[in-house]
DRENPA-3360 file (N, C-alpha, C; in nm, 2 decimals, always signed):
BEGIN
1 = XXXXXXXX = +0.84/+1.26/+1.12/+0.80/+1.29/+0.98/+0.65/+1.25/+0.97 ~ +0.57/+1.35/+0.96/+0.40/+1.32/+0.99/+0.36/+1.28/+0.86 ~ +0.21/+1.25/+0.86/+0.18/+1.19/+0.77/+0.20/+1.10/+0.67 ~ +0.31/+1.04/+0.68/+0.32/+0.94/+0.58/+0.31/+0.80/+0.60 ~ +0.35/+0.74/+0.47/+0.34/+0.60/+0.43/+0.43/+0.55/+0.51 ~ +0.47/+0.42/+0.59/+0.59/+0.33/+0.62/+0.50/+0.19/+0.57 ~ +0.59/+0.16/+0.50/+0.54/+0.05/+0.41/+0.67/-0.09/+0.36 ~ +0.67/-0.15/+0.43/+0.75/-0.27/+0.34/+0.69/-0.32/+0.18;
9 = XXXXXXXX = +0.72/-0.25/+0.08/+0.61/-0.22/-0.01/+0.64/-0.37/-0.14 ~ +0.79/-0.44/-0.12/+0.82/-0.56/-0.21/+0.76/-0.63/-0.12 ~ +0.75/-0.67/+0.00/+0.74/-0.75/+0.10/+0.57/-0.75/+0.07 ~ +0.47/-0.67/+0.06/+0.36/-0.67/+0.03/+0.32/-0.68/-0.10 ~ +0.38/-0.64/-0.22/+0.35/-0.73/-0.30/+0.42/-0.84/-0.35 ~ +0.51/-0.90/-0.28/+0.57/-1.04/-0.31/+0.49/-1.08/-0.21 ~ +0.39/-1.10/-0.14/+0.37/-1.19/-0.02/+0.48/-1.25/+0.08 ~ +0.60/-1.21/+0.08/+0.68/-1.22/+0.17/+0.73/-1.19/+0.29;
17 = XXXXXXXX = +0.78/-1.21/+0.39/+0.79/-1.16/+0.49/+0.91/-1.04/+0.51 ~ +0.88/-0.98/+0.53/+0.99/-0.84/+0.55/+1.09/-0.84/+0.65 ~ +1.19/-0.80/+0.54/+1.33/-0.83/+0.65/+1.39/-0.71/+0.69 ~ +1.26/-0.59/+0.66/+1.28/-0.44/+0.76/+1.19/-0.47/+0.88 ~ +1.30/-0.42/+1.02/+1.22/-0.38/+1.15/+1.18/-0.23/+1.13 ~ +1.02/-0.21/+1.14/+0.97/-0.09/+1.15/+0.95/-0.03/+1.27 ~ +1.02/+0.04/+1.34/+0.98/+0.11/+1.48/+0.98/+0.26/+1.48 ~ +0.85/+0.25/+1.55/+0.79/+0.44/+1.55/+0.86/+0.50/+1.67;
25 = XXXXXXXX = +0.95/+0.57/+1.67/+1.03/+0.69/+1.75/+0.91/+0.78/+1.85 ~ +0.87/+0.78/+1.77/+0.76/+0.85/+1.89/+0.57/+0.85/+1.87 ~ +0.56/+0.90/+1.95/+0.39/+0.85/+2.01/+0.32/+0.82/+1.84 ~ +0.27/+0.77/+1.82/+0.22/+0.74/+1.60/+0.07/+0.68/+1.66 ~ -0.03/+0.73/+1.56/-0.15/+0.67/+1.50/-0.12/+0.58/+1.37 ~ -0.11/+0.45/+1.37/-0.07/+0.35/+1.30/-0.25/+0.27/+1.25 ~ -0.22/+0.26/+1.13/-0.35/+0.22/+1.02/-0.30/+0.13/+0.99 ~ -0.33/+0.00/+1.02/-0.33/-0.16/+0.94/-0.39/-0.17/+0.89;
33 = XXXXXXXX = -0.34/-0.18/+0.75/-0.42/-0.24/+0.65/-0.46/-0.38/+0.61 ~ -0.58/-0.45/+0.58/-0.61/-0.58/+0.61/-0.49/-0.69/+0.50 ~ -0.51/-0.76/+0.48/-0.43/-0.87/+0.38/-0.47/-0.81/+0.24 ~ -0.36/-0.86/+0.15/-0.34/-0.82/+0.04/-0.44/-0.85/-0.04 ~ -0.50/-1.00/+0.01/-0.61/-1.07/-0.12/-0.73/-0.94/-0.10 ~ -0.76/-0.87/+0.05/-0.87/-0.82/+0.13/-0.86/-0.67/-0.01 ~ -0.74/-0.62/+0.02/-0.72/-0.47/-0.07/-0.74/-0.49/-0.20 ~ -0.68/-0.61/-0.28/-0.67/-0.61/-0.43/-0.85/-0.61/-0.47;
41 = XXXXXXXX = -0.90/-0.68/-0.37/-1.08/-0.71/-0.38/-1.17/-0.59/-0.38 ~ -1.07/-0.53/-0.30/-1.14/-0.32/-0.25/-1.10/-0.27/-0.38 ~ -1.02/-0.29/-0.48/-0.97/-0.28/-0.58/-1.05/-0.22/-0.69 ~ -1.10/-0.37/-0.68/-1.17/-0.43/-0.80/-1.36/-0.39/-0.79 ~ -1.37/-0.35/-0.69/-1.50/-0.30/-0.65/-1.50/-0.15/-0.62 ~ -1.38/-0.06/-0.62/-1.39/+0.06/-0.57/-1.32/+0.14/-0.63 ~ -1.32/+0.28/-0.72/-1.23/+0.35/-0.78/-1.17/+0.43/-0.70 ~ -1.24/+0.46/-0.57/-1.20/+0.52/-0.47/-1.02/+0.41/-0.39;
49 = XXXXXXXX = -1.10/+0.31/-0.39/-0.96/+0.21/-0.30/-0.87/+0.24/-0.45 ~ -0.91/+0.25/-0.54/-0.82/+0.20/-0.64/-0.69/+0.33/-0.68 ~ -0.77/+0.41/-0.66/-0.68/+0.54/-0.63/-0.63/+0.58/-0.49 ~ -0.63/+0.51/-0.41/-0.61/+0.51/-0.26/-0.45/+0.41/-0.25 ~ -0.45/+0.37/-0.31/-0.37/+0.24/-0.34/-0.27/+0.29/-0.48 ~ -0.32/+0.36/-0.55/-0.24/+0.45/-0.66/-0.11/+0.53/-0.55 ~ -0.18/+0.64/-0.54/-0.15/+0.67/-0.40/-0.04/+0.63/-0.33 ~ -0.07/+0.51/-0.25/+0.00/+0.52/-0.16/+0.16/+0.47/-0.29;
57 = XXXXXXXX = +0.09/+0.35/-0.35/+0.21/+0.32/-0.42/+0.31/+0.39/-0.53 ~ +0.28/+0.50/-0.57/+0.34/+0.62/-0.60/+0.43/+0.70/-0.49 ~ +0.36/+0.71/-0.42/+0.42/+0.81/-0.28/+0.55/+0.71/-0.19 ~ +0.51/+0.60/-0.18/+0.65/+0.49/-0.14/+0.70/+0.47/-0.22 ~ +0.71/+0.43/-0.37/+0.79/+0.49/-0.50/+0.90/+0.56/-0.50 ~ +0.82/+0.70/-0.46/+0.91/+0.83/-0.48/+1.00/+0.81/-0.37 ~ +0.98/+0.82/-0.26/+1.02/+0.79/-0.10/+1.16/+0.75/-0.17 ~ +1.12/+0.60/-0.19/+1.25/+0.56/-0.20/+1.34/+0.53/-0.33;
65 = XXXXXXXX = +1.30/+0.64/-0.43/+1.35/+0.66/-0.53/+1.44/+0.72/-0.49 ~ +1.38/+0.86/-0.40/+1.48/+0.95/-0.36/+1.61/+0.90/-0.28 ~ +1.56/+0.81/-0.17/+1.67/+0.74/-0.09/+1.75/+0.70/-0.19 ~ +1.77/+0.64/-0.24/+1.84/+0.56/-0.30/+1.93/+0.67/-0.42 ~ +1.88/+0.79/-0.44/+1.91/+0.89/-0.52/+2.05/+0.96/-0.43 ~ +1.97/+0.95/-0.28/+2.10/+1.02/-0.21/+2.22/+0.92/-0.16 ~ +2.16/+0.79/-0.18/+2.30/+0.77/-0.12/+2.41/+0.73/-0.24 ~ +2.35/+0.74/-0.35/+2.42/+0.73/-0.46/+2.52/+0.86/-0.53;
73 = XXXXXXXX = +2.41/+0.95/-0.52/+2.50/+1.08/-0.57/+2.54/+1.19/-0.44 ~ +2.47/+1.17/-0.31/+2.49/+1.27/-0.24/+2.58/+1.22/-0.12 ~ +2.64/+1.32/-0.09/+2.77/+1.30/+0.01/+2.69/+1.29/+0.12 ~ +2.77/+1.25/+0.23/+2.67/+1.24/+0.41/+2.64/+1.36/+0.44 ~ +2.70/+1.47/+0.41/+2.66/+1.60/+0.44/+2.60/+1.69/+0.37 ~ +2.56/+1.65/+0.27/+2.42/+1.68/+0.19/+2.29/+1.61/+0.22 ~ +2.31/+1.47/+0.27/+2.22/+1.45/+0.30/+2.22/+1.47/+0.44 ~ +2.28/+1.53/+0.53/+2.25/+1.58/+0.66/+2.20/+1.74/+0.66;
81 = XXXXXXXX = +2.28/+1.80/+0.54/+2.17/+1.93/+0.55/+2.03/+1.92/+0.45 ~ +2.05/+1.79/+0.36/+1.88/+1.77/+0.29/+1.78/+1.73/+0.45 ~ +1.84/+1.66/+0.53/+1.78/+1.62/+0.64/+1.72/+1.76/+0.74 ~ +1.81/+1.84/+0.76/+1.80/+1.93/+0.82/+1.70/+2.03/+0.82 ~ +1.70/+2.07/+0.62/+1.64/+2.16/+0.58/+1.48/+2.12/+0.57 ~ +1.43/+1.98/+0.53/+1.36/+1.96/+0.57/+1.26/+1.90/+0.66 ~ +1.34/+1.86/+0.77/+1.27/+1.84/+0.92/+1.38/+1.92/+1.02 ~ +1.37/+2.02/+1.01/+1.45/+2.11/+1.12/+1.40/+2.07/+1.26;
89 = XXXXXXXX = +1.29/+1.99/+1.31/+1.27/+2.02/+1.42/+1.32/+1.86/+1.45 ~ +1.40/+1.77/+1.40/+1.39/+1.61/+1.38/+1.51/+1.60/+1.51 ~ +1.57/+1.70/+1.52/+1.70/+1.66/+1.62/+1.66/+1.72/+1.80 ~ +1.54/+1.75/+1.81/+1.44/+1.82/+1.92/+1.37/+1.62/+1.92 ~ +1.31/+1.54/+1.84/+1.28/+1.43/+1.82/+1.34/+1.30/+1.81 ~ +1.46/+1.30/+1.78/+1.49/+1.20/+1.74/+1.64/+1.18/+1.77 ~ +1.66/+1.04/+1.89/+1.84/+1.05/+1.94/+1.94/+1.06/+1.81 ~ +2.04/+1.10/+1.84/+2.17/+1.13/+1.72/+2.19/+0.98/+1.67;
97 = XXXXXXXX = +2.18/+0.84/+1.73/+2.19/+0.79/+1.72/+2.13/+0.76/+1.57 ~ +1.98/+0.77/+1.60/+1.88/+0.71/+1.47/+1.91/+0.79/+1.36 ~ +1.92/+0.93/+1.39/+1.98/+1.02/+1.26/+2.08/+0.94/+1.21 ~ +2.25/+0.93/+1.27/+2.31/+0.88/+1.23/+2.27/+0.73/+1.13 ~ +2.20/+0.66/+1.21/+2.17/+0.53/+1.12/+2.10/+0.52/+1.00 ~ +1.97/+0.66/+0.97/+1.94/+0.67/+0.86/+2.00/+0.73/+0.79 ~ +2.09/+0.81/+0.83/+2.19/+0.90/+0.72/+2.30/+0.81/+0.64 ~ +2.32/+0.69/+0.75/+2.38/+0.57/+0.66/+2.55/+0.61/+0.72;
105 = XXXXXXXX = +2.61/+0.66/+0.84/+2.64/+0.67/+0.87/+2.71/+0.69/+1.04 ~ +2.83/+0.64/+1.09/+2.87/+0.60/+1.21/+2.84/+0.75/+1.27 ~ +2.80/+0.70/+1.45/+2.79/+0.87/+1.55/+2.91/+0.97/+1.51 ~ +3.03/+0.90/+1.51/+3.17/+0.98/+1.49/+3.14/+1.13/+1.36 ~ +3.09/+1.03/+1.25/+3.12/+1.16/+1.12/+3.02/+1.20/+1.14 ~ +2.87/+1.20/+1.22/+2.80/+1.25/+1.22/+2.78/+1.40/+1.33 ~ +2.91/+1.37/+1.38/+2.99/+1.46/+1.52/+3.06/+1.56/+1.43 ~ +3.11/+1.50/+1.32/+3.21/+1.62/+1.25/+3.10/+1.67/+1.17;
113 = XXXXXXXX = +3.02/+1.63/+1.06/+3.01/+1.66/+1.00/+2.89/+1.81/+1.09 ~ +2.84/+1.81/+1.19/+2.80/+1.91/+1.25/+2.90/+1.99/+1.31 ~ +2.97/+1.97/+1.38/+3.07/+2.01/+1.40/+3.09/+2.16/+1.29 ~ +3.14/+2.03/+1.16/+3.18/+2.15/+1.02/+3.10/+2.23/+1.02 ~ +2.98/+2.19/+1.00/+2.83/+2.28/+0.99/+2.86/+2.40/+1.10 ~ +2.84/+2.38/+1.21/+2.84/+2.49/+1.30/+2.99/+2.59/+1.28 ~ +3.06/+2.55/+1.22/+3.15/+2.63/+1.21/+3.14/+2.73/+1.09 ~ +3.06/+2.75/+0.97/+3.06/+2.77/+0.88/+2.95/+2.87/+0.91;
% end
């Protein structure tokens, strides 16, 4: 999934330590951003960081507005064809395994539920 944010985003503004492991699946250009006191300062001196930071915190927002949207209202197989439809190329990328685990779901139903798919 290119371009985006991965962000422990309560963890960063609680100053707490994050209790997500973030691991990149494949080859990534990764941008550290400095300490929180460093950005709020870029803040306060730059409309540019200030909207940069709008930004990102909007866009991790949404992210996981939406997660949380699907696992509430959408069945596993809605969100395996929301998955599908918009990264068709993700199963060329990424073992069944990790699918399975972000879809919030064991390898097994993730066997049927394509399965069903391919039959239809």
């Amino acid at each position: 999934m290119n371009n985006n944010f991965i962000v422990d985003y309560l963890s960063f503004i609680q100053q707490s330590p994050s209790q997500m492991y973030i691991q990149a699946m494949e080859d990534s250009c990764v941008i550290l951003l400095p300490k929180r006191e460093i950005i709020l300062d870029s803040y306060s001196k730059s409309h540019n960081w200030q909207h940069f930071g709008r930004v990102i915190s909007e866009t991790v927002y949404a992210e996981t507005a939406n997660r949380v949207h699907d696992f509430l209202f959408r069945s596993a197989e809605e969100r395996y064809k929301n998955l599908l439809k918009q990264h068709p190329d993700i199963f060329q990328r990424v073992s069944l395994f990790n699918i399975s685990s972000y879809l919030g779901i064991q390898g097994p139903s993730l066997s049927r539920i394509r399965k069903r798919i391919s039959r239809q």
